[in-house]
mmCIF file of the N, C-alpha and C atoms, coordinates in Angstrom:
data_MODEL
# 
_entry.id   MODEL 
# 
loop_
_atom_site.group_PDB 
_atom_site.id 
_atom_site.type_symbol 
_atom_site.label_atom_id 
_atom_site.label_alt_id 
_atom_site.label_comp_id 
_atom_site.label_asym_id 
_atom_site.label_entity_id 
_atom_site.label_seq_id 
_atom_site.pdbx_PDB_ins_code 
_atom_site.Cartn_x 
_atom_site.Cartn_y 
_atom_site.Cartn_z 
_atom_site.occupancy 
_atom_site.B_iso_or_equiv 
_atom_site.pdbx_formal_charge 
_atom_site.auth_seq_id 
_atom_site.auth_comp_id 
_atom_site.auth_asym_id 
_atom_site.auth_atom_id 
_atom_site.pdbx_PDB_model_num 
ATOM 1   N N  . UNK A 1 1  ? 104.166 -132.866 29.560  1.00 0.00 ? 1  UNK A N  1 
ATOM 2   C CA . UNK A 1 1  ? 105.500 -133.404 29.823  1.00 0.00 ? 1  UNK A CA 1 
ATOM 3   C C  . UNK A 1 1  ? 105.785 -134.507 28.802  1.00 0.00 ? 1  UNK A C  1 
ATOM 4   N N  . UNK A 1 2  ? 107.039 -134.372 28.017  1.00 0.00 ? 2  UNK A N  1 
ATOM 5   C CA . UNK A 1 2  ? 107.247 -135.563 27.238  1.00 0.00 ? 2  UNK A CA 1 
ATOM 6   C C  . UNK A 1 2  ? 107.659 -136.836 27.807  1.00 0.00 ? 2  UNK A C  1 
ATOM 7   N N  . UNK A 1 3  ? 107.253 -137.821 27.161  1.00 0.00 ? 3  UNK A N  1 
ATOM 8   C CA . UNK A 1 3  ? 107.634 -139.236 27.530  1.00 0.00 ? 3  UNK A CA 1 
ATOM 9   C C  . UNK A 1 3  ? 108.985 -139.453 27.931  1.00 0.00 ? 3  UNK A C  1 
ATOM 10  N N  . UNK A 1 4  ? 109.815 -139.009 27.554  1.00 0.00 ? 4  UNK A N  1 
ATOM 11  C CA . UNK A 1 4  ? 111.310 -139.510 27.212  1.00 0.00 ? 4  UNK A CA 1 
ATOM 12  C C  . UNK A 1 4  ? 112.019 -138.030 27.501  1.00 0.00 ? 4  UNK A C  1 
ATOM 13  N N  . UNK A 1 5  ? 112.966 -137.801 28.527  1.00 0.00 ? 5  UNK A N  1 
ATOM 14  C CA . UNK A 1 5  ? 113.530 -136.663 28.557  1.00 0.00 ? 5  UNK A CA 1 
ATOM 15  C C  . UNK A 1 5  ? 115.025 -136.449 27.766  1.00 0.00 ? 5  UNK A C  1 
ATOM 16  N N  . UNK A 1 6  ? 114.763 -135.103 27.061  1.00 0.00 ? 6  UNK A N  1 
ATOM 17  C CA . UNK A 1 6  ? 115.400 -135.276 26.013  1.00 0.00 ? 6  UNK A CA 1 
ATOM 18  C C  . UNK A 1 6  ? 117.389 -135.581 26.413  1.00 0.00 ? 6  UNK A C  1 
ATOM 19  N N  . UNK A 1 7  ? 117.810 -135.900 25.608  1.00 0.00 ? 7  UNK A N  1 
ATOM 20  C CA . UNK A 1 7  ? 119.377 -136.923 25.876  1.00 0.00 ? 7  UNK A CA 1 
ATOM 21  C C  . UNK A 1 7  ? 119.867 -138.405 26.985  1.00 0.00 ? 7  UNK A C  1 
ATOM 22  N N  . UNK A 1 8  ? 118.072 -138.620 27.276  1.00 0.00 ? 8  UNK A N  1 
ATOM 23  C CA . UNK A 1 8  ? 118.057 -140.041 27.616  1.00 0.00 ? 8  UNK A CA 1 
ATOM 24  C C  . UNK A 1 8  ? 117.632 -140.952 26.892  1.00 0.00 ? 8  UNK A C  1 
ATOM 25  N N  . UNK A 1 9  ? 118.060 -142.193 26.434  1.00 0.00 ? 9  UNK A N  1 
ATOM 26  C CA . UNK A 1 9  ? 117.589 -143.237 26.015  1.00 0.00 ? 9  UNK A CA 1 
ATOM 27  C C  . UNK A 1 9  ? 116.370 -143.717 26.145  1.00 0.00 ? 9  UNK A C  1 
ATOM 28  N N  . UNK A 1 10 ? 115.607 -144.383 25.557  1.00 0.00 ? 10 UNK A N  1 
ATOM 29  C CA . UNK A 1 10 ? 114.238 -144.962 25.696  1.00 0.00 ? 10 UNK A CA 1 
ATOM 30  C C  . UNK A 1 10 ? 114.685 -146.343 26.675  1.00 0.00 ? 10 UNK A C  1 
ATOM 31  N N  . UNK A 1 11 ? 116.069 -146.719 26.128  1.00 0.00 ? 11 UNK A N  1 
ATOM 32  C CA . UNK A 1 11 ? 116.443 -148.189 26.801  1.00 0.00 ? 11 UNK A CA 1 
ATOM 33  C C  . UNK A 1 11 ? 117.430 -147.930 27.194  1.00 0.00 ? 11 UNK A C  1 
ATOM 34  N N  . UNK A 1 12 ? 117.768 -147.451 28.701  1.00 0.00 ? 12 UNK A N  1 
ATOM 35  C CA . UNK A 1 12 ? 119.246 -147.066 28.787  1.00 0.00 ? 12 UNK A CA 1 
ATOM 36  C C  . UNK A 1 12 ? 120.152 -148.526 29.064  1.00 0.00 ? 12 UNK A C  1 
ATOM 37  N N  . UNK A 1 13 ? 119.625 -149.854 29.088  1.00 0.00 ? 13 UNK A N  1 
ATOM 38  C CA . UNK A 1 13 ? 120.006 -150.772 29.527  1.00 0.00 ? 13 UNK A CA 1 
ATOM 39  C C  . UNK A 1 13 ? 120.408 -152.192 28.164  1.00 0.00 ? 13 UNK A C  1 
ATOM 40  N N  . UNK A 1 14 ? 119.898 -151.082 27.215  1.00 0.00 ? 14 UNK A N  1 
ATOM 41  C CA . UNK A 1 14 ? 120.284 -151.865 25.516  1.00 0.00 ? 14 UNK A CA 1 
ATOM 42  C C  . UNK A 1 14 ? 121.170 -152.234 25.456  1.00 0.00 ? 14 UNK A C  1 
ATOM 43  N N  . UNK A 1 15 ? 121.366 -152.559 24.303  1.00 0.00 ? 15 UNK A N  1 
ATOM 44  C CA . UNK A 1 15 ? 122.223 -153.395 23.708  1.00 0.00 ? 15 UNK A CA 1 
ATOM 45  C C  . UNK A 1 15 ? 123.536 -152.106 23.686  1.00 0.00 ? 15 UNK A C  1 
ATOM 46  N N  . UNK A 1 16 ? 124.618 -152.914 24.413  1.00 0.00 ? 16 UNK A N  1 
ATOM 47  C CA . UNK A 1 16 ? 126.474 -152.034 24.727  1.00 0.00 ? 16 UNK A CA 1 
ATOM 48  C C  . UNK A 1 16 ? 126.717 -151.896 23.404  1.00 0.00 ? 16 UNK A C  1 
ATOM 49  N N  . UNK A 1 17 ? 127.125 -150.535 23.585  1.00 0.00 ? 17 UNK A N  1 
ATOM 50  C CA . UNK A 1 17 ? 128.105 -149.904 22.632  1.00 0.00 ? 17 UNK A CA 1 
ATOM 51  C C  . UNK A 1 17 ? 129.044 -151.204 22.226  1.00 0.00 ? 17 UNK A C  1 
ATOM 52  N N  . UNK A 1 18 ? 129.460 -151.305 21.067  1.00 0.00 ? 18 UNK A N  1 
ATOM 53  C CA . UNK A 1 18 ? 130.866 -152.150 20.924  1.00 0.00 ? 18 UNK A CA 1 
ATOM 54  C C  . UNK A 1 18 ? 130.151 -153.784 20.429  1.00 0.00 ? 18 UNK A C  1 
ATOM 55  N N  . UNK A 1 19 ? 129.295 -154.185 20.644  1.00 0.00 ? 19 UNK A N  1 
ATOM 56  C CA . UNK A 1 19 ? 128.459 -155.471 20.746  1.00 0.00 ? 19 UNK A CA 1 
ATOM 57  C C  . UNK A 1 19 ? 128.500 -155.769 19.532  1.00 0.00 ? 19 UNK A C  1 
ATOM 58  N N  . UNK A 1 20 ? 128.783 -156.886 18.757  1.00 0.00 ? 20 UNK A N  1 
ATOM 59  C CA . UNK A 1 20 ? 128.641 -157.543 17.134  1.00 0.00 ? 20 UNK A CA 1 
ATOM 60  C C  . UNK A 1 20 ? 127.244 -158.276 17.644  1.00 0.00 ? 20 UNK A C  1 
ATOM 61  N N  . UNK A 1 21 ? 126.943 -158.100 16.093  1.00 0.00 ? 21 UNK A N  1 
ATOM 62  C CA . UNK A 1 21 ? 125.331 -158.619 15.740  1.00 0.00 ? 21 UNK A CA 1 
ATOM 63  C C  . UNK A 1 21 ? 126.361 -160.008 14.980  1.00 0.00 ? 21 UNK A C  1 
ATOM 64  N N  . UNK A 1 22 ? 125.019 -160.748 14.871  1.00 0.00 ? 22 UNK A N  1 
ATOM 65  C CA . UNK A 1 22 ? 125.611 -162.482 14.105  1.00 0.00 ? 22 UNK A CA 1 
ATOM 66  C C  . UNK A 1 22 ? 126.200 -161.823 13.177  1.00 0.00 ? 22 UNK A C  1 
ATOM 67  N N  . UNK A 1 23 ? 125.649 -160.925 11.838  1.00 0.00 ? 23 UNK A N  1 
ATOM 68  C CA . UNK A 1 23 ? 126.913 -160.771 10.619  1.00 0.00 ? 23 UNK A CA 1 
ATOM 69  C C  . UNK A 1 23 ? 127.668 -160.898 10.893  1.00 0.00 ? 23 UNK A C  1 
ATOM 70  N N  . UNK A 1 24 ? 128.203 -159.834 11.748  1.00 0.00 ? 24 UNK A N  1 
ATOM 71  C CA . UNK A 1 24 ? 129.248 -159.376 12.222  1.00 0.00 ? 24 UNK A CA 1 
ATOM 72  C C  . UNK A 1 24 ? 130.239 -160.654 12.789  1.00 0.00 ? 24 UNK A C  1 
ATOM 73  N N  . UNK A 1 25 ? 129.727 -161.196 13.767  1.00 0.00 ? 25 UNK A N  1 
ATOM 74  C CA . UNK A 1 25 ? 130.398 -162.471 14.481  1.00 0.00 ? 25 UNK A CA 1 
ATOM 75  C C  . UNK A 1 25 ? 130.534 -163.505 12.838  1.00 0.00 ? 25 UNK A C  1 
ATOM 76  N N  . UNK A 1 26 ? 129.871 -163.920 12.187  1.00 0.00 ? 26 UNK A N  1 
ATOM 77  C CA . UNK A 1 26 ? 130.032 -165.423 11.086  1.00 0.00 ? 26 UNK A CA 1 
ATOM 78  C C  . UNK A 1 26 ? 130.757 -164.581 10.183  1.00 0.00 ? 26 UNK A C  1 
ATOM 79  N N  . UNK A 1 27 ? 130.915 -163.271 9.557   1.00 0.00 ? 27 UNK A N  1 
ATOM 80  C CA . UNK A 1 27 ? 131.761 -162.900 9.085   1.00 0.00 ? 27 UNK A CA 1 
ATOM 81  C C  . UNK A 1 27 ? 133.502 -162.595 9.425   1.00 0.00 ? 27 UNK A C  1 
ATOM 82  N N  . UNK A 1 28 ? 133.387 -162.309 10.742  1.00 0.00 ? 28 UNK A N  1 
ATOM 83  C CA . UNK A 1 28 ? 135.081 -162.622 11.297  1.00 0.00 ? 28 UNK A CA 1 
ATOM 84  C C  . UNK A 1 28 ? 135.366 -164.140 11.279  1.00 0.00 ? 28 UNK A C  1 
ATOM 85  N N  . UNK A 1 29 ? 134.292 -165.179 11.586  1.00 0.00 ? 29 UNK A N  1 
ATOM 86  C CA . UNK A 1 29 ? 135.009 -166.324 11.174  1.00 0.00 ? 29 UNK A CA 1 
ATOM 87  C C  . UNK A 1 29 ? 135.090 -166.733 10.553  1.00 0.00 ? 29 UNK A C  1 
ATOM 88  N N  . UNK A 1 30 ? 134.082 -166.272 8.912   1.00 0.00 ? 30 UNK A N  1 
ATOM 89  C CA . UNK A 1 30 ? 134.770 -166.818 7.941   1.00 0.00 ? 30 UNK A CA 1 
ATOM 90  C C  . UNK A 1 30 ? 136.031 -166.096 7.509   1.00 0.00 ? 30 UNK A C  1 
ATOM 91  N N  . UNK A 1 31 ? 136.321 -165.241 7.853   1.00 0.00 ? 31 UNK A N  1 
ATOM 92  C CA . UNK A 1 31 ? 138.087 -164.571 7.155   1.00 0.00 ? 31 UNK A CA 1 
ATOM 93  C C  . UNK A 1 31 ? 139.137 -165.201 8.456   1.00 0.00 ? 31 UNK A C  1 
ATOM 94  N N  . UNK A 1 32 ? 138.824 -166.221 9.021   1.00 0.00 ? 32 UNK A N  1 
ATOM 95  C CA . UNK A 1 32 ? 139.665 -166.601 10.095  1.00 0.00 ? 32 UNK A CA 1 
ATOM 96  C C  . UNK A 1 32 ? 140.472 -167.483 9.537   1.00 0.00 ? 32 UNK A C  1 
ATOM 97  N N  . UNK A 1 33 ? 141.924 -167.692 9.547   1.00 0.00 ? 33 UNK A N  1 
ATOM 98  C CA . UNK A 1 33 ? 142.444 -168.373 9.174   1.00 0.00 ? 33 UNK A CA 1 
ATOM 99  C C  . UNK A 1 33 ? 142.450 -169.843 9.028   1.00 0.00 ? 33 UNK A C  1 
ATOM 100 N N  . UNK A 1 34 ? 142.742 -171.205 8.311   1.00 0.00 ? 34 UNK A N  1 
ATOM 101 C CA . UNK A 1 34 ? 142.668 -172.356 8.963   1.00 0.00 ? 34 UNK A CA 1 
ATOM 102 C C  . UNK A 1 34 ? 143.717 -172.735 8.334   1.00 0.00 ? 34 UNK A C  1 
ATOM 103 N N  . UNK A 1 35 ? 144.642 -174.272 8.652   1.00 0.00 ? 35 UNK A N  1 
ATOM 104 C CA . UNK A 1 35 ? 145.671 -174.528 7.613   1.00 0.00 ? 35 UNK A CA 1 
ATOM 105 C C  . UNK A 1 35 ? 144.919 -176.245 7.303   1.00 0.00 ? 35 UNK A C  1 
ATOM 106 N N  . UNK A 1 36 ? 145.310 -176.062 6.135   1.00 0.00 ? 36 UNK A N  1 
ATOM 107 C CA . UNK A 1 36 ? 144.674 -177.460 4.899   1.00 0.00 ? 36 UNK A CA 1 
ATOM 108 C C  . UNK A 1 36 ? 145.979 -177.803 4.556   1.00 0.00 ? 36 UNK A C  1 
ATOM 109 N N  . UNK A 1 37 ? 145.808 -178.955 3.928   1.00 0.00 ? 37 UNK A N  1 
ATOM 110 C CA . UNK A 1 37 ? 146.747 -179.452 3.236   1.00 0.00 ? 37 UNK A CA 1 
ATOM 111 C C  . UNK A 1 37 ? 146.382 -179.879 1.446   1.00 0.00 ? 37 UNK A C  1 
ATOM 112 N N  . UNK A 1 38 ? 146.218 -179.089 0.902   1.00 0.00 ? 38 UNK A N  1 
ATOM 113 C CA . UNK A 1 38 ? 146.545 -178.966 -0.485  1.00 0.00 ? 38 UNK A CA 1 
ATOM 114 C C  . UNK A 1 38 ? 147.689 -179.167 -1.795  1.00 0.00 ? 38 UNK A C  1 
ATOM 115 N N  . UNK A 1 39 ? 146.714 -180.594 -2.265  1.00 0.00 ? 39 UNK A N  1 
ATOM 116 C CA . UNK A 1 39 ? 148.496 -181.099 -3.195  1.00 0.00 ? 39 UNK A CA 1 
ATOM 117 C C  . UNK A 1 39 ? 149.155 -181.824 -2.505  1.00 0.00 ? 39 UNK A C  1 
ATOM 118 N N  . UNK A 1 40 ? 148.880 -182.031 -1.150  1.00 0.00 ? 40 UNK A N  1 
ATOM 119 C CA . UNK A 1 40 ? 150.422 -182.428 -0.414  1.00 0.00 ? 40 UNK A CA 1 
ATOM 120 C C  . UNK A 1 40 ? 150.874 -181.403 0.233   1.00 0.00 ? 40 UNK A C  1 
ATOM 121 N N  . UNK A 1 41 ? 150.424 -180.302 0.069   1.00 0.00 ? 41 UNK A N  1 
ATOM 122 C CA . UNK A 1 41 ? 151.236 -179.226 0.910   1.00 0.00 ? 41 UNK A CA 1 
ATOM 123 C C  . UNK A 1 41 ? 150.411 -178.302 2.037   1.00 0.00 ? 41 UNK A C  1 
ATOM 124 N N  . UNK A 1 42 ? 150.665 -177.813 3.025   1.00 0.00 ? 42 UNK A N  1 
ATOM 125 C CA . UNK A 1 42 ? 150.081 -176.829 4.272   1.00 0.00 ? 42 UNK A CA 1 
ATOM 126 C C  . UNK A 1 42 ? 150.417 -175.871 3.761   1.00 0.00 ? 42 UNK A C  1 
ATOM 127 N N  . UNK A 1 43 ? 148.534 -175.424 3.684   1.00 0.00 ? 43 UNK A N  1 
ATOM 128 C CA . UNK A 1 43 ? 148.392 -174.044 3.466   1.00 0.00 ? 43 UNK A CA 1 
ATOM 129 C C  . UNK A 1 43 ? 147.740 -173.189 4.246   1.00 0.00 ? 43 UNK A C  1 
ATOM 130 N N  . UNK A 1 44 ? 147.605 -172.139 4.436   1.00 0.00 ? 44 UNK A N  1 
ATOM 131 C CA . UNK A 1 44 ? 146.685 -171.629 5.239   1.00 0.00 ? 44 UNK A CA 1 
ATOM 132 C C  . UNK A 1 44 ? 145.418 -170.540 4.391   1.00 0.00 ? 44 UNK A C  1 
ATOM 133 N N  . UNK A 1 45 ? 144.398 -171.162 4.367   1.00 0.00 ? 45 UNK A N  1 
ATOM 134 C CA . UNK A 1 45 ? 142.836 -170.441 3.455   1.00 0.00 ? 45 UNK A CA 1 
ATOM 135 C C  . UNK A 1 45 ? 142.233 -169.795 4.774   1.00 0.00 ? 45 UNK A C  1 
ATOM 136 N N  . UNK A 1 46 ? 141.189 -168.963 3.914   1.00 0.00 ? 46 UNK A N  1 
ATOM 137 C CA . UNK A 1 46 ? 140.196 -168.793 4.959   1.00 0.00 ? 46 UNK A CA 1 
ATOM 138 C C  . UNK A 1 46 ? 139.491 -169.912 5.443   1.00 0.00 ? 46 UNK A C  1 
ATOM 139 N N  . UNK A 1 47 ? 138.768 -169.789 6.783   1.00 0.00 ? 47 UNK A N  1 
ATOM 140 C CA . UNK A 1 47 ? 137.788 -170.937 6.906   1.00 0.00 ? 47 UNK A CA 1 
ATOM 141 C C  . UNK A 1 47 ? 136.760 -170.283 6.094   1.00 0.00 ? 47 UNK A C  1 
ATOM 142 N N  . UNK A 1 48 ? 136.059 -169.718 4.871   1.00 0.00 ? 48 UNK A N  1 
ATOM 143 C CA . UNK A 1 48 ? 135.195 -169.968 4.007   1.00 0.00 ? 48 UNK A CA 1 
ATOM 144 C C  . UNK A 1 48 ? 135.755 -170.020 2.650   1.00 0.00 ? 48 UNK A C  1 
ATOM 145 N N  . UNK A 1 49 ? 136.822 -170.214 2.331   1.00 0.00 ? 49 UNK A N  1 
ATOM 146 C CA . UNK A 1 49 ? 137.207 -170.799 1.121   1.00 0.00 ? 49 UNK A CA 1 
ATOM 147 C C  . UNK A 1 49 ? 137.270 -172.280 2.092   1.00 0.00 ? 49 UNK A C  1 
ATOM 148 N N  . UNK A 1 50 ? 137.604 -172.784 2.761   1.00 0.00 ? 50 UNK A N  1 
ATOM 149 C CA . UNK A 1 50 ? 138.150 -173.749 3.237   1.00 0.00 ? 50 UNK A CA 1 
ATOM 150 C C  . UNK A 1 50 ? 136.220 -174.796 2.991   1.00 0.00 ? 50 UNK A C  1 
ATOM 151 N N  . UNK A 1 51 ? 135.783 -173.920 3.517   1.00 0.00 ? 51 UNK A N  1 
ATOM 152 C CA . UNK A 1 51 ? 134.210 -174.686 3.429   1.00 0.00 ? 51 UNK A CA 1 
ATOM 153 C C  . UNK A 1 51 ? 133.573 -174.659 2.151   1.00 0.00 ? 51 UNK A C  1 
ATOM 154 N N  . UNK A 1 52 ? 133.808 -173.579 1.288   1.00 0.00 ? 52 UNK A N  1 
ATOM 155 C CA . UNK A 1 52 ? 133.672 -173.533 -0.594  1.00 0.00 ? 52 UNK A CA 1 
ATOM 156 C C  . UNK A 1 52 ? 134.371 -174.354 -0.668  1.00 0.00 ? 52 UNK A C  1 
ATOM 157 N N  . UNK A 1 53 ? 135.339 -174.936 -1.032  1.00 0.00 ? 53 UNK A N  1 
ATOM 158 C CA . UNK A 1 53 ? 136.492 -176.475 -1.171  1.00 0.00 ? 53 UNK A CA 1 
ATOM 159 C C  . UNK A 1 53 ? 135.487 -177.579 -0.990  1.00 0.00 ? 53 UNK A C  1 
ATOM 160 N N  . UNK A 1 54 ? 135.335 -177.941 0.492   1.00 0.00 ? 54 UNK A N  1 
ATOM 161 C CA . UNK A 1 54 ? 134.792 -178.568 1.016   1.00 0.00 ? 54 UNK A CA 1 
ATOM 162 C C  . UNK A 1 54 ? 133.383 -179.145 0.212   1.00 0.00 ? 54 UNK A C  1 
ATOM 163 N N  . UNK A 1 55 ? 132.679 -178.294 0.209   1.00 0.00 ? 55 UNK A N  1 
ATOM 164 C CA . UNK A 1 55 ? 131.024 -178.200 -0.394  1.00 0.00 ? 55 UNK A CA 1 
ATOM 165 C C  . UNK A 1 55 ? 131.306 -178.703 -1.492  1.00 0.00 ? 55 UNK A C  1 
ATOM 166 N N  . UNK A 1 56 ? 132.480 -177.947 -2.613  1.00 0.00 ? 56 UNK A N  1 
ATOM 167 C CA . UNK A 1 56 ? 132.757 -178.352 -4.217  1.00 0.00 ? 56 UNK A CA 1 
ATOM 168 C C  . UNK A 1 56 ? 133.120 -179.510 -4.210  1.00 0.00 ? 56 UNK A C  1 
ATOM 169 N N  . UNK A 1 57 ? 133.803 -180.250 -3.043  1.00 0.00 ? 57 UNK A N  1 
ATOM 170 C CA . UNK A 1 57 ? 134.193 -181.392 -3.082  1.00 0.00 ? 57 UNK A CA 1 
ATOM 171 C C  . UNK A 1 57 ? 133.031 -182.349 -2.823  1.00 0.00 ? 57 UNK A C  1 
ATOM 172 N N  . UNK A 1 58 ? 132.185 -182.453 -2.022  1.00 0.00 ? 58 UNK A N  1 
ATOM 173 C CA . UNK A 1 58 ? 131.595 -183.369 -1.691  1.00 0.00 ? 58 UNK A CA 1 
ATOM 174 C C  . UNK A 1 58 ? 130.178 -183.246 -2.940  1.00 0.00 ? 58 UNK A C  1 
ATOM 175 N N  . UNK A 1 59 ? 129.970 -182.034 -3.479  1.00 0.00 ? 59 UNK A N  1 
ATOM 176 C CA . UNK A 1 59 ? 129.250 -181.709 -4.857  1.00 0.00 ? 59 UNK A CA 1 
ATOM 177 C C  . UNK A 1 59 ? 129.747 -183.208 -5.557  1.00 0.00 ? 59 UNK A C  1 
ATOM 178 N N  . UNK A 1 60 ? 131.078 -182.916 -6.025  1.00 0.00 ? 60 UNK A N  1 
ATOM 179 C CA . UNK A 1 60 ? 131.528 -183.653 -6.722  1.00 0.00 ? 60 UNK A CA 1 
ATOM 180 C C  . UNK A 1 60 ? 132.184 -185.130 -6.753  1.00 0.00 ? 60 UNK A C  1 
ATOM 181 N N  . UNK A 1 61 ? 131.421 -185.404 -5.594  1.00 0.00 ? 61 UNK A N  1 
ATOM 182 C CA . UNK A 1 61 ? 131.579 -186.894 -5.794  1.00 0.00 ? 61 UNK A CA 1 
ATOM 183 C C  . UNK A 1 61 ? 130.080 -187.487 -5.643  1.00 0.00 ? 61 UNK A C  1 
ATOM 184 N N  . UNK A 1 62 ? 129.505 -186.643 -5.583  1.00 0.00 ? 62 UNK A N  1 
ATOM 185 C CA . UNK A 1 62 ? 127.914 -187.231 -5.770  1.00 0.00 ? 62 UNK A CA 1 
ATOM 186 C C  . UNK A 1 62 ? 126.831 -187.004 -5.048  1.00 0.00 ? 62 UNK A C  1 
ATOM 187 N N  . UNK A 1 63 ? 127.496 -186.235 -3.739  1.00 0.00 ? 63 UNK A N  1 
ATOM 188 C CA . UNK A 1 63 ? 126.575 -185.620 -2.844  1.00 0.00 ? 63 UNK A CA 1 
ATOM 189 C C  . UNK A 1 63 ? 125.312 -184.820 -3.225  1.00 0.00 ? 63 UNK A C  1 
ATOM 190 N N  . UNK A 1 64 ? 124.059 -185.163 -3.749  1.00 0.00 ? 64 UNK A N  1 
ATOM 191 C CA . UNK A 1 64 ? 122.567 -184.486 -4.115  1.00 0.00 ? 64 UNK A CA 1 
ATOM 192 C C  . UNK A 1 64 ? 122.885 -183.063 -3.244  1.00 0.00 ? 64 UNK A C  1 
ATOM 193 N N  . UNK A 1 65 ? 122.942 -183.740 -1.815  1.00 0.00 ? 65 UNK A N  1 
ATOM 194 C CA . UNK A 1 65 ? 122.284 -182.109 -1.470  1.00 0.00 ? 65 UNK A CA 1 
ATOM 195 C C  . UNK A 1 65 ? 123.488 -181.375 -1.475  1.00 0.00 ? 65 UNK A C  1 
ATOM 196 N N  . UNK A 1 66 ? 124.818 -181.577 -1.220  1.00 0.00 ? 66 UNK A N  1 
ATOM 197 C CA . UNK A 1 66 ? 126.107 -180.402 -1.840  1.00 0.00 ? 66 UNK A CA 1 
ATOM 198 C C  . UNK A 1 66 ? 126.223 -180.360 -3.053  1.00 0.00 ? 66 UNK A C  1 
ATOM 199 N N  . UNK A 1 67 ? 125.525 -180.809 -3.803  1.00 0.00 ? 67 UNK A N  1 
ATOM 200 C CA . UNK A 1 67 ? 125.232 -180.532 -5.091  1.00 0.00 ? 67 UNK A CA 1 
ATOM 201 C C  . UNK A 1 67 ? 124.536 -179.381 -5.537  1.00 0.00 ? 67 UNK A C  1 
ATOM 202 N N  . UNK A 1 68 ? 123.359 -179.287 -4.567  1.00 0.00 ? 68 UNK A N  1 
ATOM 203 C CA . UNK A 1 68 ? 122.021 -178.237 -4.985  1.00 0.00 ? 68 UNK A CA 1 
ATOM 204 C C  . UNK A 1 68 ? 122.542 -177.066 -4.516  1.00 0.00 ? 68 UNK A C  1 
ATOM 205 N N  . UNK A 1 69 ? 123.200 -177.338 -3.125  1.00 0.00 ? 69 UNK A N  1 
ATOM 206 C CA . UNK A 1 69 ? 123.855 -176.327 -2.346  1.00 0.00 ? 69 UNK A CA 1 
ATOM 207 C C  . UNK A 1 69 ? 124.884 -175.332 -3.026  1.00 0.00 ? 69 UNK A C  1 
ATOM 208 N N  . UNK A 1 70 ? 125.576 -176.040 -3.668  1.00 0.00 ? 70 UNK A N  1 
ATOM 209 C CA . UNK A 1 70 ? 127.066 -175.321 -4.483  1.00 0.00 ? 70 UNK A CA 1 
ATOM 210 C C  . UNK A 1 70 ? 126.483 -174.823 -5.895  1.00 0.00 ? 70 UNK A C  1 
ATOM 211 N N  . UNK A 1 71 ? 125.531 -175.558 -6.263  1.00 0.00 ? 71 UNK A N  1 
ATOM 212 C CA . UNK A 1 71 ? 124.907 -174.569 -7.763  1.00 0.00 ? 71 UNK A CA 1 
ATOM 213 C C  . UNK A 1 71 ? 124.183 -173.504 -7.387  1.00 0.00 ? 71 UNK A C  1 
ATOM 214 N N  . UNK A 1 72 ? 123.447 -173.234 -6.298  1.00 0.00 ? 72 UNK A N  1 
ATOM 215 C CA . UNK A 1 72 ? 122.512 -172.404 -5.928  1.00 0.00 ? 72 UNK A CA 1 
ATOM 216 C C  . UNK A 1 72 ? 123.794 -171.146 -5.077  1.00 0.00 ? 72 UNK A C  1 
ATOM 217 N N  . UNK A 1 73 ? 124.049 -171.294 -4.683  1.00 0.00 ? 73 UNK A N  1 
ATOM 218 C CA . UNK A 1 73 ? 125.089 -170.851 -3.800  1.00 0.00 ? 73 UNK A CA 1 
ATOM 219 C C  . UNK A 1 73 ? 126.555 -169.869 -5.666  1.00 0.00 ? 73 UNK A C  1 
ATOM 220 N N  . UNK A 1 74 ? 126.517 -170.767 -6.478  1.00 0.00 ? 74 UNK A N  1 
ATOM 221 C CA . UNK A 1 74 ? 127.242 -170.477 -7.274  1.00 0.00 ? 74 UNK A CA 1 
ATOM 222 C C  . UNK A 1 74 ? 126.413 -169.231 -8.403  1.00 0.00 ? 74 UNK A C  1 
ATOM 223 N N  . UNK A 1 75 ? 125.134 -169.309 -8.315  1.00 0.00 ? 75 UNK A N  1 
ATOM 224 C CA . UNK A 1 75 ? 124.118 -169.069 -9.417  1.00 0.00 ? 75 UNK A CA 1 
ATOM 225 C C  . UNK A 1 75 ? 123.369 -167.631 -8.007  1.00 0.00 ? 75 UNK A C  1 
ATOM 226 N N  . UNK A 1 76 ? 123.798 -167.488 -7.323  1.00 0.00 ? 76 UNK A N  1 
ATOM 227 C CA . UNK A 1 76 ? 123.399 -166.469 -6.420  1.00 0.00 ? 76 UNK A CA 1 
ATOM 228 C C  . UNK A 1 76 ? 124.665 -165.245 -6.206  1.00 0.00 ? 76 UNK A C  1 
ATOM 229 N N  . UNK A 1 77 ? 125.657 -166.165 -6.560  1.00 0.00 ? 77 UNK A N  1 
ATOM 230 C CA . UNK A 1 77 ? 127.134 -164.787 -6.302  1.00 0.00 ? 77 UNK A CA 1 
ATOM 231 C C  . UNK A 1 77 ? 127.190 -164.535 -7.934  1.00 0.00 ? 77 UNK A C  1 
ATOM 232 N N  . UNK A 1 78 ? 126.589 -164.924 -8.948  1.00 0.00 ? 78 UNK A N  1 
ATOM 233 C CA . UNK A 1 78 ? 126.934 -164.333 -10.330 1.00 0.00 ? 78 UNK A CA 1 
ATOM 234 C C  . UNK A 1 78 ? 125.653 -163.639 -10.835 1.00 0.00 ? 78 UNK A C  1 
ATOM 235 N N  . UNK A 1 79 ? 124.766 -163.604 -9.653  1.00 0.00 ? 79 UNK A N  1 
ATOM 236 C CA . UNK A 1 79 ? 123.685 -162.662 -10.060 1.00 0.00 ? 79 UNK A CA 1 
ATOM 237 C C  . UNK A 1 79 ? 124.103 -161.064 -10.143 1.00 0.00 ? 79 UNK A C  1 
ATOM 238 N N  . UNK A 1 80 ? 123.720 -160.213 -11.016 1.00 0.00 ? 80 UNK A N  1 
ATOM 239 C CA . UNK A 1 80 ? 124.353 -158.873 -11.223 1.00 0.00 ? 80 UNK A CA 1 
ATOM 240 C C  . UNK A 1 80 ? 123.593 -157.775 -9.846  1.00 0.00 ? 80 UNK A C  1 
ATOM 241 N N  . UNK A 1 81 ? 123.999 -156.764 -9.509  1.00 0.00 ? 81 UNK A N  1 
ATOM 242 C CA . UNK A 1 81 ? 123.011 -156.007 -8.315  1.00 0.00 ? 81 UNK A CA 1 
ATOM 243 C C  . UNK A 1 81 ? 123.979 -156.340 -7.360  1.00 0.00 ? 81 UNK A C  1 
# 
């Protein structure tokens, strides 16, 4: 007799149809809208351009570790592959 009868699940109590894994969830919020004010003016970015801004900004006023963060982070999206 086999273990598992065949067109039943091993786990019928798994993980639901329909369920987001973390990618899934931190990737809808980074394309989630936010509104900034840029220039003087309200805009609305993603919240992960909104946090790339952010990071480049605090890089650039002297922050070490948003420093290491935004070169490494910059030197990882221009890798080819």
């Amino acid at each position: 007799m086999p273990k598992f009868r065949k067109g039943l699940s091993g786990n019928p109590k798994g993980r639901p149809k329909g369920s987001k894994n973390l990618t899934t969830l931190i990737m809808e919020a980074a394309r989630d809208q936010v509104s900034v004010e840029i220039d003087g003016k309200p805009r609305k970015i993603s919240a992960l351009q909104a946090t790339v801004a952010q990071l480049a900004s605090k890089a650039a006023r002297g922050d070490q570790k948003a420093m290491v963060q935004f070169l490494e982070s910059n030197r990882r999206s221009r890798r080819p592959g």
